[in-house]
C-alpha positions in Angstrom: -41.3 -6.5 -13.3 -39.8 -6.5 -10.1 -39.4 -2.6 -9.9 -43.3 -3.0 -10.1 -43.3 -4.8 -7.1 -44.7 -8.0 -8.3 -42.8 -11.7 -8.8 -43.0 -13.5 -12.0 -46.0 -15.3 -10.9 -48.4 -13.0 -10.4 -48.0 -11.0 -13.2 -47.4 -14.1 -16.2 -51.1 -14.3 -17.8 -52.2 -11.4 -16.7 -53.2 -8.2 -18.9 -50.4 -5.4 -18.7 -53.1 -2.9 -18.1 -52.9 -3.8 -14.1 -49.6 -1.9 -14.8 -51.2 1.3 -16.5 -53.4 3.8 -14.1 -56.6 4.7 -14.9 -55.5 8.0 -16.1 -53.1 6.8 -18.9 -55.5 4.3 -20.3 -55.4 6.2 -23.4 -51.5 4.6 -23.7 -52.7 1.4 -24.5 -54.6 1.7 -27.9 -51.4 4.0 -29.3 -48.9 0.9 -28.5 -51.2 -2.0 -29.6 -52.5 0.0 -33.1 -47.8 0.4 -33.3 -47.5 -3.0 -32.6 -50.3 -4.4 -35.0 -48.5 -2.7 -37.8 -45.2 -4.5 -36.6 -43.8 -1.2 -35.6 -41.3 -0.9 -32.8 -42.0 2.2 -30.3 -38.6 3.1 -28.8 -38.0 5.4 -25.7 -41.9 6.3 -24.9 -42.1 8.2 -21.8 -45.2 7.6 -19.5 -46.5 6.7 -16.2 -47.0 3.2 -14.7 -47.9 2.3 -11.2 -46.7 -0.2 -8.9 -48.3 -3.2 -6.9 -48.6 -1.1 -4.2 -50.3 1.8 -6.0 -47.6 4.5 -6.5 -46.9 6.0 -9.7 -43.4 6.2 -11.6 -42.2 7.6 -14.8 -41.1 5.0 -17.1 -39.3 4.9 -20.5 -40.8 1.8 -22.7 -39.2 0.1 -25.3 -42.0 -2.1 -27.0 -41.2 -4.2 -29.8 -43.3 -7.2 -31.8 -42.8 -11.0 -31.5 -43.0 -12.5 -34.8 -43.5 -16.0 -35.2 -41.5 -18.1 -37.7 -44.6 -17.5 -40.4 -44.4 -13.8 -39.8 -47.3 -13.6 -37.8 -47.4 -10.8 -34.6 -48.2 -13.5 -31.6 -47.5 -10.8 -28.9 -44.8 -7.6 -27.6 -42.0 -7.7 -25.9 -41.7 -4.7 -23.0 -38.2 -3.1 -21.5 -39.2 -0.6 -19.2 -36.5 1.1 -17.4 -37.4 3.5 -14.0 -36.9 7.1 -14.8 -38.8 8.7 -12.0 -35.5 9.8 -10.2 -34.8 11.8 -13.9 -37.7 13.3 -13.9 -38.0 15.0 -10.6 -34.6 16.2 -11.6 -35.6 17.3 -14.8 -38.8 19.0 -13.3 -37.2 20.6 -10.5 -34.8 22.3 -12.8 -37.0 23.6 -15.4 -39.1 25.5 -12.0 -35.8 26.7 -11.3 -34.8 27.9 -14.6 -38.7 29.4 -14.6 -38.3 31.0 -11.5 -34.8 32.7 -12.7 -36.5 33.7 -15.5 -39.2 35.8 -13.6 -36.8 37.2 -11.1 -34.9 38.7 -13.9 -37.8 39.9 -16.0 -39.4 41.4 -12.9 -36.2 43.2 -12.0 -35.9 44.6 -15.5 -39.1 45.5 -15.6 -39.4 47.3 -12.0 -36.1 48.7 -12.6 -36.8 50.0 -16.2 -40.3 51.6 -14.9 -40.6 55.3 -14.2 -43.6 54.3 -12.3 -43.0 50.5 -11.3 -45.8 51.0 -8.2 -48.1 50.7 -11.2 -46.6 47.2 -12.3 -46.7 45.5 -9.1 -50.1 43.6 -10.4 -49.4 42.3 -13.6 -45.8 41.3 -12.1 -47.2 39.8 -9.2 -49.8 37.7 -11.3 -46.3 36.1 -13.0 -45.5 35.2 -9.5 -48.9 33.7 -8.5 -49.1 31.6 -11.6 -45.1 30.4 -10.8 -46.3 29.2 -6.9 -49.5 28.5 -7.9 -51.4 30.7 -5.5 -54.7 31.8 -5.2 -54.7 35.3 -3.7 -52.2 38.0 -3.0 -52.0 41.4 -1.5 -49.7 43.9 -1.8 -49.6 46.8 0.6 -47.1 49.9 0.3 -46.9 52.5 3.0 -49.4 55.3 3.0 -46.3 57.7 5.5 -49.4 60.7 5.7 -51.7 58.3 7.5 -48.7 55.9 8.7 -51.1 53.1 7.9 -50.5 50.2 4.8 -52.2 51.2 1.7 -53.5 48.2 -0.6 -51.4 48.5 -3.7 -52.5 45.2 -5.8 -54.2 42.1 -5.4 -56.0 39.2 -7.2 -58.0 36.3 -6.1 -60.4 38.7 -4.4 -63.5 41.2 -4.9 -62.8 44.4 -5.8 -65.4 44.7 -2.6 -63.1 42.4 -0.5 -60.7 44.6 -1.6 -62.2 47.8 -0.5 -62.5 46.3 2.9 -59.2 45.9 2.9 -57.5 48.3 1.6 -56.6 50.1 4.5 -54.1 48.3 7.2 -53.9 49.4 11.2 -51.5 47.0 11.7 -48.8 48.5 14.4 -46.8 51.5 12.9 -45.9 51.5 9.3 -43.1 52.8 9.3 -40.2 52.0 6.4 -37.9 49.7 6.5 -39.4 48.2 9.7 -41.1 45.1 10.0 -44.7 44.5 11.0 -45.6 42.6 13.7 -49.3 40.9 14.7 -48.9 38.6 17.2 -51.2 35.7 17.6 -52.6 36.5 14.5 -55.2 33.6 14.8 -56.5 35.1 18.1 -56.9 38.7 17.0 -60.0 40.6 16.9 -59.1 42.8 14.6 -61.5 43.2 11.5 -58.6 44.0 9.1 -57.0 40.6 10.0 -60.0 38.4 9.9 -60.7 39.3 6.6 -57.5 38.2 5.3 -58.2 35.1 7.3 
């Protein structure tokens, strides 16, 4: 219990469940209605949160105590701190994930006789992957050298109009575009996408 944070004193007595957040209450009947039938539940992965209120993954091992008569009298917990693990474990599945969109983006842009038209549905896969909530993609219009909208979700297809036109410097390919003090500026274009 110490990885918990509290000494042996002030947890002895006391129900488990100060263990368990309020969100994984639902762990509780599934390891008593185990343990009531004298099964052992080996390696359960879950979260638990410490004294001081932060969370950790841990892996239970919770097994009955049977009296001398055969009676279940109580459960006997090994919890072992797998939160390190985990972030490991999560950080490289996104990595694997985001791999896995680079290289079906590329085959799919590359593979396209008209990959302009792709860029949405492509860049929806990418919005889902950061977890964003709008995007914008602009291409260069060279007859009008302004930035033409190309795709975009998380907006109006009015917002959209209103934007789809950019006056921002010279577009010009293969240059970047530069707004300085973009928070300040007047410009219409910009406070929209504000």
């Amino acid at each position: 219990l110490r990885f918990f944070g509290y000494s042996a004193d002030e947890i002895i007595g006391r129900s488990i469940s100060i263990l368990i957040p309020t969100d994984y209450y639902n762990d509780m009947p599934l390891i008593l209605e185990k343990i009531r039938k004298g099964e052992r539940i080996d390696r359960y992965e879950t979260i638990r949160q410490k004294k001081d209120g932060k969370k950790i993954y841990v892996s239970l091992i919770v097994s009955p105590i049977i009296n001398e008569r055969g009676v279940i009298v109580g459960a006997s917990t090994i919890a072992a701190d797998i939160t390190e693990r985990k972030r490991m474990e999560d950080a490289l599945s996104r990595n694997s994930m985001r791999w896995e969109i680079m290289s079906a983006i590329t085959i799919r842009l590359l593979a396209s006789h008209r990959p302009k038209e792709i860029v949405s549905e492509l860049c929806q896969r990418v919005m889902s992957f950061l977890d964003c909530q709008v995007f914008f993609s602009y291409l260069v219009d060279e007859k009008k050298s302004h930035l033409r909208l190309n795709a975009y979700a998380g907006i109006s297809p009015e917002m959209a109009k209103q934007i789809e036109m950019a006056d921002i410097g010279t577009a010009k390919e293969g240059k970047n575009i530069v707004v300085e003090n973009a928070r300040e500026t007047e410009d219409p274009m910009i406070n929209l996408l504000k």
